[in-house]
C-alpha positions as CSV (number, residue, x, y, z in Angstrom):
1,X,36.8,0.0,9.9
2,X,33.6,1.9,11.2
3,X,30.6,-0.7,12.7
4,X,28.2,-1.5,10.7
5,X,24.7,-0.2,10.4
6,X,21.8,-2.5,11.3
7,X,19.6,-4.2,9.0
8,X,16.9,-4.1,10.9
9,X,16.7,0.0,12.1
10,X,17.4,0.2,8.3
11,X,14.4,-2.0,7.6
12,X,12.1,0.2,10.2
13,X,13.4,3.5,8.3
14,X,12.4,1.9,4.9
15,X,8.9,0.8,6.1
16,X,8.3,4.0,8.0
17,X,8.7,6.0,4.3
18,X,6.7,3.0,2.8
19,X,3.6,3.3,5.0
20,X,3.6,6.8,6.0
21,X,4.2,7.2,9.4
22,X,5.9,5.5,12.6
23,X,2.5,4.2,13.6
24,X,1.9,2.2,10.4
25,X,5.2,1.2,10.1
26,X,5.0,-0.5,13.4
27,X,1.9,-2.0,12.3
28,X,3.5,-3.4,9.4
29,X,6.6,-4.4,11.2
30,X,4.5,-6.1,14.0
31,X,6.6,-3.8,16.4
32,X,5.5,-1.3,19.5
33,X,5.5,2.4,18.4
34,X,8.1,2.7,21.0
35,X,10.3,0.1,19.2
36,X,10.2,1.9,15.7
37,X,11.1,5.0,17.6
38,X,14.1,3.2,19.1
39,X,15.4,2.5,15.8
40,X,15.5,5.4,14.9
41,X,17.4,7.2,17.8
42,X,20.1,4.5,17.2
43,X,20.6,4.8,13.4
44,X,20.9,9.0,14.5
45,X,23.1,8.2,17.3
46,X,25.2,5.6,14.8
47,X,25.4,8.7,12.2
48,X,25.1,11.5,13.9
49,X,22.7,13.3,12.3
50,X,19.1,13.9,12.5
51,X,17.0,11.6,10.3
52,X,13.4,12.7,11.2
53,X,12.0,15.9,12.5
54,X,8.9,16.8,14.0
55,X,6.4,18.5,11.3
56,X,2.8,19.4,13.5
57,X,1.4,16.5,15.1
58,X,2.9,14.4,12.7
59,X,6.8,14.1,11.3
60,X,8.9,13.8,8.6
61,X,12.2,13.1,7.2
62,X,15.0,15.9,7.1
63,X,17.1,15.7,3.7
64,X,19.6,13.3,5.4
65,X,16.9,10.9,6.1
66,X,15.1,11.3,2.7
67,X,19.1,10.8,1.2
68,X,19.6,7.5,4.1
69,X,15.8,5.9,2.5
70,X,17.4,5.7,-0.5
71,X,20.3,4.0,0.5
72,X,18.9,1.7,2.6
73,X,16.7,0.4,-0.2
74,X,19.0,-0.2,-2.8
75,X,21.7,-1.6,0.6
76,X,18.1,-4.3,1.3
77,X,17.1,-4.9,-2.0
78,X,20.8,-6.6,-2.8
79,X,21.1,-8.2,0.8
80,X,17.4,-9.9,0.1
81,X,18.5,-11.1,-3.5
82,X,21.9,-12.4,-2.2
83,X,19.4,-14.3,0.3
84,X,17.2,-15.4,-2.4
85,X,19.9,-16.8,-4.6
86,X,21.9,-18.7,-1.9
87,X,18.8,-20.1,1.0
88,X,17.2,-22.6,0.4
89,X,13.4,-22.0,-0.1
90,X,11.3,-22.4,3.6
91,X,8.3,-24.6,3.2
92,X,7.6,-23.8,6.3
93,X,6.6,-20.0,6.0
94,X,4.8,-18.5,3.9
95,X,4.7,-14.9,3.2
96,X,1.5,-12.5,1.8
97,X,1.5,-9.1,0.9
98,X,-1.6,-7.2,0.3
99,X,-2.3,-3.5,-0.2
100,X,-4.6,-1.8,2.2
101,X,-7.6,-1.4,0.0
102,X,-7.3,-5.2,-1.2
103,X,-7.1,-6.4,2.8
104,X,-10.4,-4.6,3.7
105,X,-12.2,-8.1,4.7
106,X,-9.9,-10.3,2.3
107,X,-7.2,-11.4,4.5
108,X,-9.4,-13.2,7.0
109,X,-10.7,-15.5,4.3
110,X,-7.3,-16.2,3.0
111,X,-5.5,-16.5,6.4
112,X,-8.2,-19.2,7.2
113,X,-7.8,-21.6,3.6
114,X,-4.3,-21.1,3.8
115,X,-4.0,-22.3,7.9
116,X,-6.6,-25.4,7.1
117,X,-4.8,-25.9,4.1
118,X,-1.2,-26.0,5.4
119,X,-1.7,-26.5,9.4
120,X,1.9,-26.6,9.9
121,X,3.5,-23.8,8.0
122,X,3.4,-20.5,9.8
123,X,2.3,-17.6,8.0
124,X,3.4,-14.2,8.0
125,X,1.5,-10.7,6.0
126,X,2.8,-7.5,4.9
127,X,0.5,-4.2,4.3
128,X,2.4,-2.6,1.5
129,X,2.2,-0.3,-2.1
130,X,1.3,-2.4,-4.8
131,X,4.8,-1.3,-6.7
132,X,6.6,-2.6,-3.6
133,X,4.5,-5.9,-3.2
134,X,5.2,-6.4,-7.1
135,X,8.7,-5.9,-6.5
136,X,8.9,-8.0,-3.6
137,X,7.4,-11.0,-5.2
138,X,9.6,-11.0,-8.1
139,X,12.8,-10.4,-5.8
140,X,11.3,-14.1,-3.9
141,X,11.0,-12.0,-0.6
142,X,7.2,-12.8,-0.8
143,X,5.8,-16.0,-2.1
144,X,2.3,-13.9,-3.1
145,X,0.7,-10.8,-2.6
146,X,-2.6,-9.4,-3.6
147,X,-2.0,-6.0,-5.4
148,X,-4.0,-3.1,-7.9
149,X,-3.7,-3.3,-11.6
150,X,-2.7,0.2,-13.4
151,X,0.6,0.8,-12.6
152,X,2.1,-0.4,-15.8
153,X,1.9,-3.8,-17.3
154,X,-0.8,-6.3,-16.2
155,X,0.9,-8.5,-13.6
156,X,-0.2,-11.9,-12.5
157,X,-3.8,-13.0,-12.1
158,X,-7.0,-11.1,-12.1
159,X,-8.7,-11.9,-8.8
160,X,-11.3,-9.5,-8.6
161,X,-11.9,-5.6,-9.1
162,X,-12.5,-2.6,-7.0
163,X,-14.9,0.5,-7.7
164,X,-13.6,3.3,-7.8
165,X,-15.4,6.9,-6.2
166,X,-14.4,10.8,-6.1
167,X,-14.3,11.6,-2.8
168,X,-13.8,14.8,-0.2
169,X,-14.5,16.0,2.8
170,X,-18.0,17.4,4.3
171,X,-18.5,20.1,2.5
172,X,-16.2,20.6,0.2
173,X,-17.1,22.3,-3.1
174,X,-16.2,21.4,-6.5
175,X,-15.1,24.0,-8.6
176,X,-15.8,25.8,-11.9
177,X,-14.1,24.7,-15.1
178,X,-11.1,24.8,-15.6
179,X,-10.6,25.1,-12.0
180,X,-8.1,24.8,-10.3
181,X,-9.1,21.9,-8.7
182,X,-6.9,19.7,-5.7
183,X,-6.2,16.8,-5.8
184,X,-5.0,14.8,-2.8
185,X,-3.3,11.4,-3.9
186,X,-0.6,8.7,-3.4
187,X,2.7,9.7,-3.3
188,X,4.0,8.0,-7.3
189,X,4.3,5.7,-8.5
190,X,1.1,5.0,-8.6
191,X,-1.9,4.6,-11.3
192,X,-4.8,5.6,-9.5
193,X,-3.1,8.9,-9.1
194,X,-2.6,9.4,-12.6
195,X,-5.8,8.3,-13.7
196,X,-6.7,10.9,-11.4
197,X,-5.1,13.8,-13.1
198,X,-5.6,12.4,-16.5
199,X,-9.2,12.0,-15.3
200,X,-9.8,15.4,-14.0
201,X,-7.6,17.0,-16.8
202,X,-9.8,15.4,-19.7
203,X,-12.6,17.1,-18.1
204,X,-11.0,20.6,-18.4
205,X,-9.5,21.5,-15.2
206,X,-6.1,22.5,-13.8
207,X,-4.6,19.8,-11.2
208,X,-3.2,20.4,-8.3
209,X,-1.9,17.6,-6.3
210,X,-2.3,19.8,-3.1
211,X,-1.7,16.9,-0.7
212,X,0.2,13.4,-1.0
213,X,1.1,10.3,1.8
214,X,2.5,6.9,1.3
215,X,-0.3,5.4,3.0
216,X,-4.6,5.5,2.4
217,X,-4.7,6.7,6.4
218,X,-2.9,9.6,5.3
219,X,-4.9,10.3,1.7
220,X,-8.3,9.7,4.0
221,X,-7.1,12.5,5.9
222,X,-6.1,15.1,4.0
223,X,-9.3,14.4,2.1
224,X,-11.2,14.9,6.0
225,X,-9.4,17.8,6.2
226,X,-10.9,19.3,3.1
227,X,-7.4,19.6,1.6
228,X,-8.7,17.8,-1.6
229,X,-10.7,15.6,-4.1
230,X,-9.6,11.8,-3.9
231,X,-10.3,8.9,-6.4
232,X,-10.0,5.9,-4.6
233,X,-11.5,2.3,-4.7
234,X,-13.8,0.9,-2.0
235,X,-15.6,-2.5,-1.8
236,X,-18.6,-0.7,-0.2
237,X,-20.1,2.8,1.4
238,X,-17.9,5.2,1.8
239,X,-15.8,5.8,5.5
240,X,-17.1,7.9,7.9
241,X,-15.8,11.5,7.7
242,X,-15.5,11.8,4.2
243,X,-18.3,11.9,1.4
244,X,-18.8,11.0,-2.2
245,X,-18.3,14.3,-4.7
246,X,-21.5,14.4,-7.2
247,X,-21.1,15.9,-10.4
248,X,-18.2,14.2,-11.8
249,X,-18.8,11.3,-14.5
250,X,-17.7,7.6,-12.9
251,X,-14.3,6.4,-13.9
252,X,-15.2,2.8,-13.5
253,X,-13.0,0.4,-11.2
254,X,-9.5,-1.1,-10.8
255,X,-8.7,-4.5,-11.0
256,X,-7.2,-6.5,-8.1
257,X,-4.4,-8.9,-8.7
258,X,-2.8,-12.0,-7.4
259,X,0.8,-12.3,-7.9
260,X,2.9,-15.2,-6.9
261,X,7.1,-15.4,-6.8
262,X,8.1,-18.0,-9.5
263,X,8.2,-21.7,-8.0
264,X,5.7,-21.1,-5.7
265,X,3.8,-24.8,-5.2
266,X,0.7,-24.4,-8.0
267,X,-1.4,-26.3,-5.5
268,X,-0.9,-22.5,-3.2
269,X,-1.4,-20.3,-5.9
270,X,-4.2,-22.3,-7.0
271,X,-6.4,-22.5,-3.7
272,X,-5.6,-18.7,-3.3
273,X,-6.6,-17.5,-6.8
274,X,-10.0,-19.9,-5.7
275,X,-10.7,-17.8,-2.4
276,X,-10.0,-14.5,-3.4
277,X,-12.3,-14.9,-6.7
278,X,-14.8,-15.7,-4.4
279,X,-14.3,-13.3,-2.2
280,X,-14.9,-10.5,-4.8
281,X,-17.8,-12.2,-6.4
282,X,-19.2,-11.8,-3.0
283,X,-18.5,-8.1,-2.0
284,X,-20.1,-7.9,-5.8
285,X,-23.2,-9.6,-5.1
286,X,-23.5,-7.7,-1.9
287,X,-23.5,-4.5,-3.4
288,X,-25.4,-5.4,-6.3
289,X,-28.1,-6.2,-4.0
290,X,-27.4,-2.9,-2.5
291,X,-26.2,-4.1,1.6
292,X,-23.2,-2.6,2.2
């Protein structure tokens, strides 16, 4: 019988397609760069084939990997359920998930209520895709996760809601009806990206998703770049390098969500629901009075 593969070099492959890069992945893993690389090499040494490749300054994943990602997700998904189903819940951990746009200045506040609220239970966080927080949650791998509305149903709570802004880089020119235009966006599922197209569509151009990465470090820069027009939400100004596009109408704002797995204590989900609510009333009122 041939050994095994390892969970957890399957786990780093998974989050490096899931974030974008070996960087963010080790980030989200709370592991060194060189650690992530590791895994790698031994999952290519265990199968003998090449799993990543370099692409530029950056990399990406030859048709064996992109075949092994999907493998490996369905191969975790069951092994966390069969966990789920037969461990007993650990009151002493509890887990968050938050995409990036909802963390911007969120997880501070929460990290702090839920420490003075539960002293002894250690917390941990995970930086992820809505879709994948979502699907987390209900699998009882996370016990709550802050996420973006529009990518199907309504899930959870309403917490709070995001603008959203068309965005590009220095310079870049928007074009004459019906275009083309590009469109650089989340790799799908995702809602904003559709909204996007439907968006830009409506107003009588022909799309062209031109660009597309798993994370918003990767969007950002292929919108620097000039590669691309953007929609994405922001509490505040703009990031530096990028600028807002005038002379497309406003498409309004997405809302932000709290979801929680099912039995999670109601006392949690409560003082969570409290401190994020407040937290967007807040970025709100800030920008309403117009400090960023």
């Amino acid at each position: 019988m041939a050994d095994p593969l390892d969970l957890t070099h399957l786990r780093t492959l998974v989050a490096i397609a899931d974030t974008g890069g070996f960087r963010r992945a080790a980030d989200a893993l709370h592991l060194s760069q060189p650690t992530i690389s590791q895994h790698i090499r031994l999952l290519e040494k265990r199968l003998k084939l090449s799993l990543v490749e370099k692409d530029g300054r950056s990399s990406r994943f030859t048709a064996d990997g992109e075949r092994l990602v999907v493998e490996a997700r369905k191969l975790l998904t069951a092994h966390d359920e069969m966990l789920a189903r037969f461990l007993p819940s650990d009151l002493r951990r509890i887990t968050v998930g938050s995409t990036e746009h909802a963390a911007d200045g969120l997880l501070p506040e929460l990290l702090g209520m839920l420490r003075a609220a539960y002293p002894d239970v250690r917390l941990h966080f995970r930086i992820d895709r809505s879709t994948t927080l979502t699907e987390a949650v209900g699998r009882g791998t996370l016990d709550l996760a802050v996420v973006l509305g529009g990518n199907g149903e309504p899930v959870g709570v309403e917490v709070g809601e995001l603008g959203l802004r068309w965005v590009a880089g220095p310079g870049w020119q928007l074009p004459r009806r019906p275009g083309p235009i590009s469109l650089v966006a989340f790799e799908e599922p995702c809602g904003l990206r559709r909204r996007a197209v439907h968006k830009l569509t409506e107003l009588g151009y022909e799309v062209a998703v031109t660009a597309e990465s798993g994370g918003l470090d990767g969007v950002l820069a292929a919108a620097k770049a000039g590669l691309g027009i953007a929609l994405l939400p922001f509490h505040s100004g703009v990031p530096n390098g990028i600028a807002e596009v005038v002379g497309l109408p406003a498409v309004g704002s997405v809302d932000v969500r709290l979801v929680t797995r099912r039995g999670l204590g109601a006392d949690i989900e409560g003082s969570a629901v409290e401190v994020i609510t407040a937290h967007y009333r807040s970025v709100a009122g800030r920008r309403l009075r117009g400090v960023a």
